[in-house]
PyMOL Python script that loads the backbone (N, CA, C, O; Angstrom):
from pymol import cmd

cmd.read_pdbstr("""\
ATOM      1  N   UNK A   1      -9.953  16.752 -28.735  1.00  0.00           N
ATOM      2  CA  UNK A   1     -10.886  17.003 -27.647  1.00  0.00           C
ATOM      3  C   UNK A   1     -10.151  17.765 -26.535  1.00  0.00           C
ATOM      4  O   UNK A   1      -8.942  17.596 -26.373  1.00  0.00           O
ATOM      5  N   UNK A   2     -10.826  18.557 -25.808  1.00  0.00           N
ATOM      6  CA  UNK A   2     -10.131  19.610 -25.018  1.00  0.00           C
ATOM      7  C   UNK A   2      -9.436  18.900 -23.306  1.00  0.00           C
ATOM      8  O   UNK A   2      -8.446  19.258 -22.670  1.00  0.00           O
ATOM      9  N   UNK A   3     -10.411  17.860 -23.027  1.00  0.00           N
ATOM     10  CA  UNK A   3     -10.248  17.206 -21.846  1.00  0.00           C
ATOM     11  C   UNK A   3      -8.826  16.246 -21.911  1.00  0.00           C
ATOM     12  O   UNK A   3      -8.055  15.956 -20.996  1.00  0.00           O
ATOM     13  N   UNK A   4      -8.793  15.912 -23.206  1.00  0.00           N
ATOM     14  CA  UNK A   4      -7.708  15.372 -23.804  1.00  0.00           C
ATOM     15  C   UNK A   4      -6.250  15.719 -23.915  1.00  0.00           C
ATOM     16  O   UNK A   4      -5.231  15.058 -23.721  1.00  0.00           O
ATOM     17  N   UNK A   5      -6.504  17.190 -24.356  1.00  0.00           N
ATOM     18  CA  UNK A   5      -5.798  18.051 -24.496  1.00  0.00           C
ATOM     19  C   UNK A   5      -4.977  18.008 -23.013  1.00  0.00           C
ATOM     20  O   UNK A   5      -4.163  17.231 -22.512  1.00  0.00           O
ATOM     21  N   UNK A   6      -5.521  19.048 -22.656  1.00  0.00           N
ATOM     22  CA  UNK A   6      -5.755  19.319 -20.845  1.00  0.00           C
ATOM     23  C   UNK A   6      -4.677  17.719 -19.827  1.00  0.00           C
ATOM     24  O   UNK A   6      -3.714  17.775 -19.062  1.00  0.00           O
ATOM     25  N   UNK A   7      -5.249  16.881 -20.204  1.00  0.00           N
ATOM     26  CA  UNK A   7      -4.828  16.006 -19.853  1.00  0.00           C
ATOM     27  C   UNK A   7      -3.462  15.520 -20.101  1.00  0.00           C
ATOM     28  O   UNK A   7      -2.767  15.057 -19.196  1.00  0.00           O
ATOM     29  N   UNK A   8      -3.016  15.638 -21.504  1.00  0.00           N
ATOM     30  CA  UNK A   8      -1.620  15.963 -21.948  1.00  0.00           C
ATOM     31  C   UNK A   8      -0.964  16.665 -20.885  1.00  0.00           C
ATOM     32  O   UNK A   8      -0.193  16.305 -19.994  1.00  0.00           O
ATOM     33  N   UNK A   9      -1.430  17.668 -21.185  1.00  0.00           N
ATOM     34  CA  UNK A   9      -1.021  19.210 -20.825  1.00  0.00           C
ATOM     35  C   UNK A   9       0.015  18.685 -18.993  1.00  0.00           C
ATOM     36  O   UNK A   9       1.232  18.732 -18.812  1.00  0.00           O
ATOM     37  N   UNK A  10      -1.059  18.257 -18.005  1.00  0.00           N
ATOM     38  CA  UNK A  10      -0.769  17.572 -17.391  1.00  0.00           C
ATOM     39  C   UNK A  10       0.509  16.415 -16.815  1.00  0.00           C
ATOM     40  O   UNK A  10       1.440  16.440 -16.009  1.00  0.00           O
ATOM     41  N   UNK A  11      -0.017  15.585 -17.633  1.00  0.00           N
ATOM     42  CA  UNK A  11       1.314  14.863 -18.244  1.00  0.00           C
ATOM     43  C   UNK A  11       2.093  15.629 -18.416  1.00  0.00           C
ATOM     44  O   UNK A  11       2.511  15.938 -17.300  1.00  0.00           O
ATOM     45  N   UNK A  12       2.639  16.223 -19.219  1.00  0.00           N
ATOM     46  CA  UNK A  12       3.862  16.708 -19.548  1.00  0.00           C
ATOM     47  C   UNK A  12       4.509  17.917 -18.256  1.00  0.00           C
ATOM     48  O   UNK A  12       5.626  18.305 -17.913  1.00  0.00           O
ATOM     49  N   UNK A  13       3.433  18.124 -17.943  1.00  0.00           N
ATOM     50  CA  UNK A  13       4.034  18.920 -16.399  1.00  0.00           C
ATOM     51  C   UNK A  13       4.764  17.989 -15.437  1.00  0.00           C
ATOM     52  O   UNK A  13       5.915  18.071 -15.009  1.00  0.00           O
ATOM     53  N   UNK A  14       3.896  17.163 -15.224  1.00  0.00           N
ATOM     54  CA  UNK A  14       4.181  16.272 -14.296  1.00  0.00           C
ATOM     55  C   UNK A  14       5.610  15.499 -14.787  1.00  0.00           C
ATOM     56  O   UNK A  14       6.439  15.066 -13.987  1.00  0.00           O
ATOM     57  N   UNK A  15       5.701  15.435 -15.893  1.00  0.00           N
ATOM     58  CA  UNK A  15       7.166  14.935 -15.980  1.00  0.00           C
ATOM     59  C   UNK A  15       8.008  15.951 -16.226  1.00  0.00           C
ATOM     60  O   UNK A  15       9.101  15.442 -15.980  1.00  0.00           O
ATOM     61  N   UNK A  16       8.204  17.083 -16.561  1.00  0.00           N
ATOM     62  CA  UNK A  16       9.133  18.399 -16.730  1.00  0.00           C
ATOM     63  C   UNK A  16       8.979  18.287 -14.863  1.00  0.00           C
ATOM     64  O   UNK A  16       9.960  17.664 -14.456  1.00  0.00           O
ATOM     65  N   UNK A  17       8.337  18.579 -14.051  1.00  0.00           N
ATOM     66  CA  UNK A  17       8.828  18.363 -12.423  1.00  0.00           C
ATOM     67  C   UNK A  17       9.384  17.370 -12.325  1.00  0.00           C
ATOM     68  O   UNK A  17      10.530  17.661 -11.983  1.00  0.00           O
ATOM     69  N   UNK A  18       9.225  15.664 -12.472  1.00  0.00           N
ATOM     70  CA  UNK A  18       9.971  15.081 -12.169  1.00  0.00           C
ATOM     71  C   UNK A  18      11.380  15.268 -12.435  1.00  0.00           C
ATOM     72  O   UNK A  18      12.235  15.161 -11.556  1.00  0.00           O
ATOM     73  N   UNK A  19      11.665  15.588 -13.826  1.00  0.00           N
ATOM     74  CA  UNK A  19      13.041  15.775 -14.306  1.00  0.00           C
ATOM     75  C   UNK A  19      14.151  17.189 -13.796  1.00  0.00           C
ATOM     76  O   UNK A  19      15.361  17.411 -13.834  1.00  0.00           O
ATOM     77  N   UNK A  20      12.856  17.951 -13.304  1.00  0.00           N
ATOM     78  CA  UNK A  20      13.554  19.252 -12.284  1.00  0.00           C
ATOM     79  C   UNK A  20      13.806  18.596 -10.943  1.00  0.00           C
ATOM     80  O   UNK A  20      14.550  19.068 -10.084  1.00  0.00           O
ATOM     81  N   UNK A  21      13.209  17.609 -10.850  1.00  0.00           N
ATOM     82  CA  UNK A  21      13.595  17.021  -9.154  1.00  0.00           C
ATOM     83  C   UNK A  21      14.206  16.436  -9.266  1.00  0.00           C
ATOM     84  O   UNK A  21      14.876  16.303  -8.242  1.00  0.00           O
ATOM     85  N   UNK A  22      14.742  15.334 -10.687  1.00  0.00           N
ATOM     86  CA  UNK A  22      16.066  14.809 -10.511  1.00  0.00           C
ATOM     87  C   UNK A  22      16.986  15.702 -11.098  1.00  0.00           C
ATOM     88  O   UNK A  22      18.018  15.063 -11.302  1.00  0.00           O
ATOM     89  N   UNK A  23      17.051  16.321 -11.293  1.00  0.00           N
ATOM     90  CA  UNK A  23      18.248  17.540 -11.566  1.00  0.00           C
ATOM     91  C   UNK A  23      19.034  17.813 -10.420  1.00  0.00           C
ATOM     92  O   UNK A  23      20.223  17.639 -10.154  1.00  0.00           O
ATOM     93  N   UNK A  24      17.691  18.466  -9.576  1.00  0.00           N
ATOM     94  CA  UNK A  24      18.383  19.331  -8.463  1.00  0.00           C
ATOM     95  C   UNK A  24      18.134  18.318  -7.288  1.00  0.00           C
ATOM     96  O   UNK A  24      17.763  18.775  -6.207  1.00  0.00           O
ATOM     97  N   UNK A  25      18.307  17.053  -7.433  1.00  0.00           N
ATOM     98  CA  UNK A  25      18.306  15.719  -6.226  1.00  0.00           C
ATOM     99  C   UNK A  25      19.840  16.345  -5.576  1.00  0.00           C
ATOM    100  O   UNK A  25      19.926  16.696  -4.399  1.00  0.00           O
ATOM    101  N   UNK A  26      20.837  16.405  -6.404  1.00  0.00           N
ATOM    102  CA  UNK A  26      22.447  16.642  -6.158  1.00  0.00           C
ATOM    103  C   UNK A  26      22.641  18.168  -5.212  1.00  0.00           C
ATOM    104  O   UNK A  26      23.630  18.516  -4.568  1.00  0.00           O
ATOM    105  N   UNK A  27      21.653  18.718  -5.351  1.00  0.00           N
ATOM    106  CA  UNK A  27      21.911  20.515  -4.805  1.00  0.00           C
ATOM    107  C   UNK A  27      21.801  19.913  -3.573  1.00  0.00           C
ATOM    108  O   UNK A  27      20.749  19.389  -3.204  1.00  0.00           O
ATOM    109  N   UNK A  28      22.942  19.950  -2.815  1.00  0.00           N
ATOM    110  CA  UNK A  28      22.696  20.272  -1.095  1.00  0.00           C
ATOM    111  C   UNK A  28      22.056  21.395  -0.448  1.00  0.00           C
ATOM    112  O   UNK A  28      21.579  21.472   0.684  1.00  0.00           O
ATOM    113  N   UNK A  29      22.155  22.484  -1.626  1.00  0.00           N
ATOM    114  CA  UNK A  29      21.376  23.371  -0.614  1.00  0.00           C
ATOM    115  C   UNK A  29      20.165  23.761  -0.354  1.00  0.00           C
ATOM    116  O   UNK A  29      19.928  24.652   0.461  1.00  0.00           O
ATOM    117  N   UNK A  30      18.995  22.945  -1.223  1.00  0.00           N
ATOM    118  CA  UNK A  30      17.623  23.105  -0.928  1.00  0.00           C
ATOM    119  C   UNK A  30      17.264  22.387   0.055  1.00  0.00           C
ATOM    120  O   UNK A  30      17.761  21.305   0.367  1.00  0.00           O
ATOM    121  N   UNK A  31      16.522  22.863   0.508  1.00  0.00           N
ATOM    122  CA  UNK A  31      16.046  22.178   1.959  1.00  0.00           C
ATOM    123  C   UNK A  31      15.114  20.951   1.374  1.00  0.00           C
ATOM    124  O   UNK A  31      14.915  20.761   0.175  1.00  0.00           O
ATOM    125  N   UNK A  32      14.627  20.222   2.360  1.00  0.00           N
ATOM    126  CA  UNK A  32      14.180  18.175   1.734  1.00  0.00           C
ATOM    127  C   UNK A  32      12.604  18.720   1.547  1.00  0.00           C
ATOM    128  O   UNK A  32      11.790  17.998   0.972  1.00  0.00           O
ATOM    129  N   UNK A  33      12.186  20.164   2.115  1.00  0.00           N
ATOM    130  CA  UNK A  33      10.725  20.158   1.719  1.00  0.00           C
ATOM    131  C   UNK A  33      10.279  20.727   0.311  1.00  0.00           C
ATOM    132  O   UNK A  33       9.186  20.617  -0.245  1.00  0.00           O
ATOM    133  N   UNK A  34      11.727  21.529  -0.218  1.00  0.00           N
ATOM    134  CA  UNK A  34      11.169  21.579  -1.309  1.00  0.00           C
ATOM    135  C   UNK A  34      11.102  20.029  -2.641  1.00  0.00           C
ATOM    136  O   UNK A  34      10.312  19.921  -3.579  1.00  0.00           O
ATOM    137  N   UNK A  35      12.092  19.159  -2.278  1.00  0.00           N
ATOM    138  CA  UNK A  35      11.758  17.776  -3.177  1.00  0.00           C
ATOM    139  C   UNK A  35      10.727  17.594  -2.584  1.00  0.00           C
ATOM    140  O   UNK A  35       9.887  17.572  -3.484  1.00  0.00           O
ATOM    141  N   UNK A  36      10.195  17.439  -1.600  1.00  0.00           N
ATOM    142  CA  UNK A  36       9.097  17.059  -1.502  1.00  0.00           C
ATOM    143  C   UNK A  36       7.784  17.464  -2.272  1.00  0.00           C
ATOM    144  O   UNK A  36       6.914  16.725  -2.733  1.00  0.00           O
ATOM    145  N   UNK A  37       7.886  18.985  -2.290  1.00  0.00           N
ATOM    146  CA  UNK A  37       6.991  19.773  -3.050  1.00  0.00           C
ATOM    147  C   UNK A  37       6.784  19.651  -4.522  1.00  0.00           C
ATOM    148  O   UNK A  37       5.866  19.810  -5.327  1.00  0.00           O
ATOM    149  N   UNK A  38       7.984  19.314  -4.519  1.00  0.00           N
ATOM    150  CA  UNK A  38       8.085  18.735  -6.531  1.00  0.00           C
ATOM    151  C   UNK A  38       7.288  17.790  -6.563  1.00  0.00           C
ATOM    152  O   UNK A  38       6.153  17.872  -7.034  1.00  0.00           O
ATOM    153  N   UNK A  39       7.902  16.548  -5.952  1.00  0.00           N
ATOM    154  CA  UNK A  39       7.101  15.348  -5.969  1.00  0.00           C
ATOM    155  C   UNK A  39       5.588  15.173  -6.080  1.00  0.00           C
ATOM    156  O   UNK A  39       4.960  14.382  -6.784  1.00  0.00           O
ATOM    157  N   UNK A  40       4.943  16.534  -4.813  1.00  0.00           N
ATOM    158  CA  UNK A  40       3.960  16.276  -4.365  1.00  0.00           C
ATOM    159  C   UNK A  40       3.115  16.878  -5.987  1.00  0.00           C
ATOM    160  O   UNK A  40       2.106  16.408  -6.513  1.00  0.00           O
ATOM    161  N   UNK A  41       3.746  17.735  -6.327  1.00  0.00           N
ATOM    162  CA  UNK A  41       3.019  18.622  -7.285  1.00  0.00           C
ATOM    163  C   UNK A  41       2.832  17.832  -8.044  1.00  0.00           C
ATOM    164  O   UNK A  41       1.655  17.484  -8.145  1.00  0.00           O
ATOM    165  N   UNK A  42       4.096  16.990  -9.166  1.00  0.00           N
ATOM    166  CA  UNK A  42       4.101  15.553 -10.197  1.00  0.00           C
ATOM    167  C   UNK A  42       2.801  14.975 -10.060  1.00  0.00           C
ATOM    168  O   UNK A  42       2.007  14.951 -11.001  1.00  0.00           O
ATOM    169  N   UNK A  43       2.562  14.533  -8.990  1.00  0.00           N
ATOM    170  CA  UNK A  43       1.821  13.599  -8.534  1.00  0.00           C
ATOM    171  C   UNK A  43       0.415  13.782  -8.369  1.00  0.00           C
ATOM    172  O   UNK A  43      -0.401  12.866  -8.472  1.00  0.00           O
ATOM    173  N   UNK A  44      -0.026  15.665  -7.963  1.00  0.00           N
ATOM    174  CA  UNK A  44      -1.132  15.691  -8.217  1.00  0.00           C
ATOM    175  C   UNK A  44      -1.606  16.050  -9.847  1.00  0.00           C
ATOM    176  O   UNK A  44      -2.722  15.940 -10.354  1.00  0.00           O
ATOM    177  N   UNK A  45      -0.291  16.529 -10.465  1.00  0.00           N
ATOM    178  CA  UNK A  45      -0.627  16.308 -11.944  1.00  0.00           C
ATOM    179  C   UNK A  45      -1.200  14.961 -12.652  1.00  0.00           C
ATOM    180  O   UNK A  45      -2.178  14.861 -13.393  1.00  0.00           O
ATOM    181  N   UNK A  46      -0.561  14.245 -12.334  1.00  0.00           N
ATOM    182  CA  UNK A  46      -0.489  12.994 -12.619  1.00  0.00           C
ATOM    183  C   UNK A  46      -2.026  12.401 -12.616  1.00  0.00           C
ATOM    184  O   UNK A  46      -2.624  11.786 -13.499  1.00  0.00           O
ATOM    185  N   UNK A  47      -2.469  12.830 -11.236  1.00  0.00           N
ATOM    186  CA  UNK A  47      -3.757  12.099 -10.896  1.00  0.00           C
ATOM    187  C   UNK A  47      -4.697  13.413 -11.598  1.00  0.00           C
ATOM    188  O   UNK A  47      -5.837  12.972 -11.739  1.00  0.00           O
ATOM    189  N   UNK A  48      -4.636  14.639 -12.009  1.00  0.00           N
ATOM    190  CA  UNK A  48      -5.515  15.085 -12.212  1.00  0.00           C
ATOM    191  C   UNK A  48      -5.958  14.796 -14.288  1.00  0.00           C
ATOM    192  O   UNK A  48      -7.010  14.895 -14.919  1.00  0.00           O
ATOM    193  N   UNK A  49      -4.321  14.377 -14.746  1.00  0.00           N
ATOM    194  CA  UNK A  49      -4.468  13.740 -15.787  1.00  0.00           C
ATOM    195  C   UNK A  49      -5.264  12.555 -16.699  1.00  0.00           C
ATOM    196  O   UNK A  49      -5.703  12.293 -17.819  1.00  0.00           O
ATOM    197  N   UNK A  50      -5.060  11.936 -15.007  1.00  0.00           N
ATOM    198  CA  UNK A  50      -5.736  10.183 -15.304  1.00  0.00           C
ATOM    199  C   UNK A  50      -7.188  10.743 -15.211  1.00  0.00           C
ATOM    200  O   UNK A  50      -7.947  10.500 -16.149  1.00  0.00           O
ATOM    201  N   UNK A  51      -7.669  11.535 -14.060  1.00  0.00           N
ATOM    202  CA  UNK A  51      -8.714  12.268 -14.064  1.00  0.00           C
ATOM    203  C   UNK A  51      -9.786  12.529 -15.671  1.00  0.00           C
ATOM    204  O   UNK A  51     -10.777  12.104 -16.265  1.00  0.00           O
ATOM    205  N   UNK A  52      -8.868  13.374 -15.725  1.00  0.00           N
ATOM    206  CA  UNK A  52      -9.263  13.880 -16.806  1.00  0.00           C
ATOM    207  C   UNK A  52      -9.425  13.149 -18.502  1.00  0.00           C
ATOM    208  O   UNK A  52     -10.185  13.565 -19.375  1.00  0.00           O
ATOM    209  N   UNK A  53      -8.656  12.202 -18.590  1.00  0.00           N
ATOM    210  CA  UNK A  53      -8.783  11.051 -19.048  1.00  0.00           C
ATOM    211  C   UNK A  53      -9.978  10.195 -19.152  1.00  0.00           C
ATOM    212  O   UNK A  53     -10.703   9.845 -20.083  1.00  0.00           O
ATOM    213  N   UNK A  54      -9.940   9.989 -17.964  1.00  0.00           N
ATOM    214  CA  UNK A  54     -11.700   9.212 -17.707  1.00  0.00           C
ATOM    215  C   UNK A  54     -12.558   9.862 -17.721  1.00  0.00           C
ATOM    216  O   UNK A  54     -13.653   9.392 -17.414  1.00  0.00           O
ATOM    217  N   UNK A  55     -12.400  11.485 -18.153  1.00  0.00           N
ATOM    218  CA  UNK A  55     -13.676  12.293 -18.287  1.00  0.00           C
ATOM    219  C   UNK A  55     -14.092  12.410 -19.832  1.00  0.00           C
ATOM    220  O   UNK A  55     -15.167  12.535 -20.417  1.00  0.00           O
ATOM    221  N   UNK A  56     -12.667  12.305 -20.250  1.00  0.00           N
ATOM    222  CA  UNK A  56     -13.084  12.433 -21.808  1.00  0.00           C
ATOM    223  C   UNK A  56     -13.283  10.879 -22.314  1.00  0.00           C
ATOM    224  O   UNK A  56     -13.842  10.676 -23.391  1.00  0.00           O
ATOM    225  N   UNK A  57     -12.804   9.779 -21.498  1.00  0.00           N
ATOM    226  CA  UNK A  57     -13.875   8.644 -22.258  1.00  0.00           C
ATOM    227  C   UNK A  57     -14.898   8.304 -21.954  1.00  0.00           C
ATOM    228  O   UNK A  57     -15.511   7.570 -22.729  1.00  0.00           O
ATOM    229  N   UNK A  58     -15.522   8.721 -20.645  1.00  0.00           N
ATOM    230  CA  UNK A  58     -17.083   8.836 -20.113  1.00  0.00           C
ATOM    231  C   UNK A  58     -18.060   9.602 -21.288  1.00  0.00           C
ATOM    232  O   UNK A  58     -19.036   9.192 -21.916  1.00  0.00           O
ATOM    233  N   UNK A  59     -17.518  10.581 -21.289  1.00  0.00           N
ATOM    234  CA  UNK A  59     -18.293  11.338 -22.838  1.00  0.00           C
ATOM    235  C   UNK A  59     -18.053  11.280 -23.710  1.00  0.00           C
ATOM    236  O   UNK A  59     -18.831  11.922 -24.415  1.00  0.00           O
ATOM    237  N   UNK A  60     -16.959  10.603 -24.472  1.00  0.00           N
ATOM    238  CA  UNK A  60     -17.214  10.012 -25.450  1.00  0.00           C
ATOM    239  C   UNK A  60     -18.036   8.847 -25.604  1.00  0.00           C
ATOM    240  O   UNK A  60     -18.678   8.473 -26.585  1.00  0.00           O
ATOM    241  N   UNK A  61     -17.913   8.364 -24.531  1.00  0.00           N
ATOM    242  CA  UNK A  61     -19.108   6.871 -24.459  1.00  0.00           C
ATOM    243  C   UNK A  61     -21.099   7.643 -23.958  1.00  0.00           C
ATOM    244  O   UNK A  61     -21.970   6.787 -23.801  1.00  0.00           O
ATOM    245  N   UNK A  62     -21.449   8.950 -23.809  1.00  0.00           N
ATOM    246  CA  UNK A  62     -22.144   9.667 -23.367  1.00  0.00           C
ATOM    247  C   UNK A  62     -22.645  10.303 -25.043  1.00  0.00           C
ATOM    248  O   UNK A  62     -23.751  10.649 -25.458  1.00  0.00           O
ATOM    249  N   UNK A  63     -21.560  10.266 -25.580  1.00  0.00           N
ATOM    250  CA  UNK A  63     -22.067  10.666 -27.103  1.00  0.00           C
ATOM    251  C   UNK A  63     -22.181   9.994 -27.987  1.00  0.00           C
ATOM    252  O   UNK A  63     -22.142  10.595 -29.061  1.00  0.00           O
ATOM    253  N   UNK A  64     -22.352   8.636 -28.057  1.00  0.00           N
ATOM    254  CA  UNK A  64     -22.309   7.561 -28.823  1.00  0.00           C
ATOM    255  C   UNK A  64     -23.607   7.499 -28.872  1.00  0.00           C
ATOM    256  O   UNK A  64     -24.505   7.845 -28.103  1.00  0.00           O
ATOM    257  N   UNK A  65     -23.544   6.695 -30.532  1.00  0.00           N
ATOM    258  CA  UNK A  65     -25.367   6.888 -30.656  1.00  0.00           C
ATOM    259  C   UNK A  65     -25.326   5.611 -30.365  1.00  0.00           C
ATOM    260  O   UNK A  65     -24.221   5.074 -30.434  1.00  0.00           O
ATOM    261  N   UNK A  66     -26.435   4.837 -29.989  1.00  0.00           N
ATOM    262  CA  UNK A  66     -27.284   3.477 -29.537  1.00  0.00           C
ATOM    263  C   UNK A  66     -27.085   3.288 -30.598  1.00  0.00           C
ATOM    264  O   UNK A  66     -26.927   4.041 -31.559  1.00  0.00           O
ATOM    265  N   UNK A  67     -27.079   1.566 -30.407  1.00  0.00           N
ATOM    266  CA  UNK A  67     -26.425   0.746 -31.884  1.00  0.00           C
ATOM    267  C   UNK A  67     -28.218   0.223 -32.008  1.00  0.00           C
ATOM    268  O   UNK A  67     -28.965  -0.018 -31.060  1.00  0.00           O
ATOM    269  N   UNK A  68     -28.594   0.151 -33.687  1.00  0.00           N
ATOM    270  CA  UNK A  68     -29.853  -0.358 -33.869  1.00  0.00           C
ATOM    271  C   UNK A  68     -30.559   0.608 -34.351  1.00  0.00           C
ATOM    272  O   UNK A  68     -31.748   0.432 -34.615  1.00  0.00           O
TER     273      UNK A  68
END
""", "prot")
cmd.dss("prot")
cmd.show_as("cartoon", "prot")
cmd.util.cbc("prot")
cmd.orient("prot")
C-alpha cells in the first residue's frame, strides 16, 4: 500500500537524520542551530510517519466489507 510505503519512507529518513546528528554531535564547528534543525526535521518525519500510518489503517478499516 502506498501510504505504507510513504510512511516507511519517512521512518527511515527520520533515522538516517538522527544518525547524521549523532555523527556530527562531536564537530565544534557547526553552530547549535543547525542540531537543532536535524532534530527538528527527525521529528517532523517521525510524526508525519505515524500520520500516515493511521491513514492507511483508517482505510483499510474503510474497505472492509461488513461482516454478515
Amino acid at each position: 500500500m502506498t501510504l505504507d510505503a510513504d510512511a516507511l519512507a519517512l521512518e527511515n529518513c527520520a533515522t538516517a537524520l538522527t544518525h547524521l546528528a549523532d555523527r556530527l554531535r562531536a564537530d565544534q564547528s557547526l553552530p547549535p542551530w543547525f542540531q537543532d534543525a536535524i532534530a527538528t526535521y527527525a521529528s517532523r518525519c517521525r510524526t508525519a510517519a505515524s500520520d500516515l500510518t493511521a491513514a492507511a489503517t483508517a482505510q483499510e478499516h474503510d474497505h472492509e466489507e461488513p461482516a454478515g
